[in-house]
N, C-alpha and C positions, 0 to 999 in steps of 0.2 A: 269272332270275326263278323257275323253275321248282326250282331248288337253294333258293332262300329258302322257296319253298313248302314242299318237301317237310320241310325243318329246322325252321321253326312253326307250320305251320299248326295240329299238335295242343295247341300251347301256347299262340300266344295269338290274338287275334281281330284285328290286323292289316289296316292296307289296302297297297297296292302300288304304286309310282307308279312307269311306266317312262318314262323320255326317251332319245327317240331322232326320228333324222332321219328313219327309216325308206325312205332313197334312200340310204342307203349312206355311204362316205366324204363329205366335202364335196373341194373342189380341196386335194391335199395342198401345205402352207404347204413354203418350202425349208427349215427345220428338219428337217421330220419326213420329208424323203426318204427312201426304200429302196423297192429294187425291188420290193417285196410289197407296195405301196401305192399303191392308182390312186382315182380320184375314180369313185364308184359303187361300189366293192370292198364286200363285205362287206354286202349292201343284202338285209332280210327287210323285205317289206310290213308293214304296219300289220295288218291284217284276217287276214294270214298267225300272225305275232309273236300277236296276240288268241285263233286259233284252238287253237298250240299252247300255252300257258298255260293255256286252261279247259278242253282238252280231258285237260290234266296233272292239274286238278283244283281251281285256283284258281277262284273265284265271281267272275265277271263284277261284280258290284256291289262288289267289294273292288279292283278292278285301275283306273286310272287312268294313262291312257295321254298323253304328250307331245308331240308330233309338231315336229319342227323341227331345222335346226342349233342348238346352241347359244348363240351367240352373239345369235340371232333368239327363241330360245325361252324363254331364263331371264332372264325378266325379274320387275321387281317386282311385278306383280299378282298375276305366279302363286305368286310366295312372299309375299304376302300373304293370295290365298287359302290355300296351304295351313297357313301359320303361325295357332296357337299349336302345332301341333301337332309335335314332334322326330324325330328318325328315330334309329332302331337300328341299321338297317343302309341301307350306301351302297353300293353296288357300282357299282365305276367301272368302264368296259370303253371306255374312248375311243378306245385302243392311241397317241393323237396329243398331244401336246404342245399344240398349238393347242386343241384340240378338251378337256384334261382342263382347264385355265386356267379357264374360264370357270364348268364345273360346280364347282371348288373355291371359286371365287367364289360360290356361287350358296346352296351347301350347308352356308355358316360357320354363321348364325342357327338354321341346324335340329339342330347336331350340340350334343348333351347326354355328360354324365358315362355313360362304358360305350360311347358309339354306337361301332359297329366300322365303318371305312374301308376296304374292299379294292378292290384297284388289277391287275385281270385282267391287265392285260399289261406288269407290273413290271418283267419281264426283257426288253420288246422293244429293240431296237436294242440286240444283244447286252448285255444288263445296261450299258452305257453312264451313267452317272451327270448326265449332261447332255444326256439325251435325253428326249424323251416322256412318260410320267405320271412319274417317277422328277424328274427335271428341276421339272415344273410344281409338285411336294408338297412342296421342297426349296424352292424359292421361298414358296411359301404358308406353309409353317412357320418359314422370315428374317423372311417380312411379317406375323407374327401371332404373335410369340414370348412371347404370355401363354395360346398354347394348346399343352398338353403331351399329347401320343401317345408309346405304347409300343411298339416292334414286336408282333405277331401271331402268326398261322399265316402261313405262307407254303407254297405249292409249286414247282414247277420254273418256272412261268410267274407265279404271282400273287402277292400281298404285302397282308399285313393290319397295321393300327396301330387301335390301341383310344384314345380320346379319354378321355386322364385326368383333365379338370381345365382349369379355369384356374391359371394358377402367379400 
């Protein structure tokens, strides 16, 4: 969040919507086993997450925050309050296969021509191509083959696709 702040905030007037469980992993599904993933791993409070973001510099009346698993939190009211409105940018950081499933689900209606996709932890379960977020985007792009992405930026850990279009 604080990467997207700092890249436009001087450009455009933007708001922010984070989702997260904020308790950390949910129970890792047997898919997404590995020893570096425990249920609670990885857990920043709500009120913590809020602190460092406006103290980065983002405006509290611009940030809108999720609270939930996903599977409990993305639901339709909340994309219908937040629709008509599209999103530019998506940053996914689920690291889980379970866990990325539901937010690609969630996030079809809002992605427009240009919106950029990136998927934080591309490479986990060693680049594995039937693991994790890598697995769940591969699926979503067999079941949704009138929406065309081009690869991105990428770095050692993360992976970006730009939403071309309907084909």
């Amino acid at each position: 969040m604080r990467m997207a702040w700092d890249h436009f905030h001087n450009l455009f007037d933007w708001e922010y919507v984070a989702f997260d469980s904020f308790e950390g992993l949910a129970e890792v599904a047997e898919i997404d086993q590995q020893e570096i993933w425990e249920k609670g791993k990885l857990k920043t409070e709500e009120s913590e997450f809020i602190k460092i973001v406006t103290r980065h510099g983002l405006k509290a009346a611009k940030l809108m925050t999720v609270k939930g698993f996903y599977e409990e939190s993305l639901i339709d009211e909340l994309a219908e309050k937040l629709l008509p409105k599209k999103a530019v940018v998506i940053y996914i950081d689920c690291d889980l296969y379970a866990s990325t499933v539901p937010v690609l689900r969630f996030v079809k209606p809002f992605i427009q021509k240009g919106t950029i996709i990136v998927f934080d932890d591309w490479y986990c379960f060693h680049g594995d191509p039937n693991k994790g977020e890598r697995r769940a985007f591969r699926e979503f792009t067999e079941a949704n083959p009138e929406l065309e992405f081009e690869p991105f930026v990428h770095t050692n850990e993360a992976q970006s696709f730009v939403f071309l279009g309907r084909k």
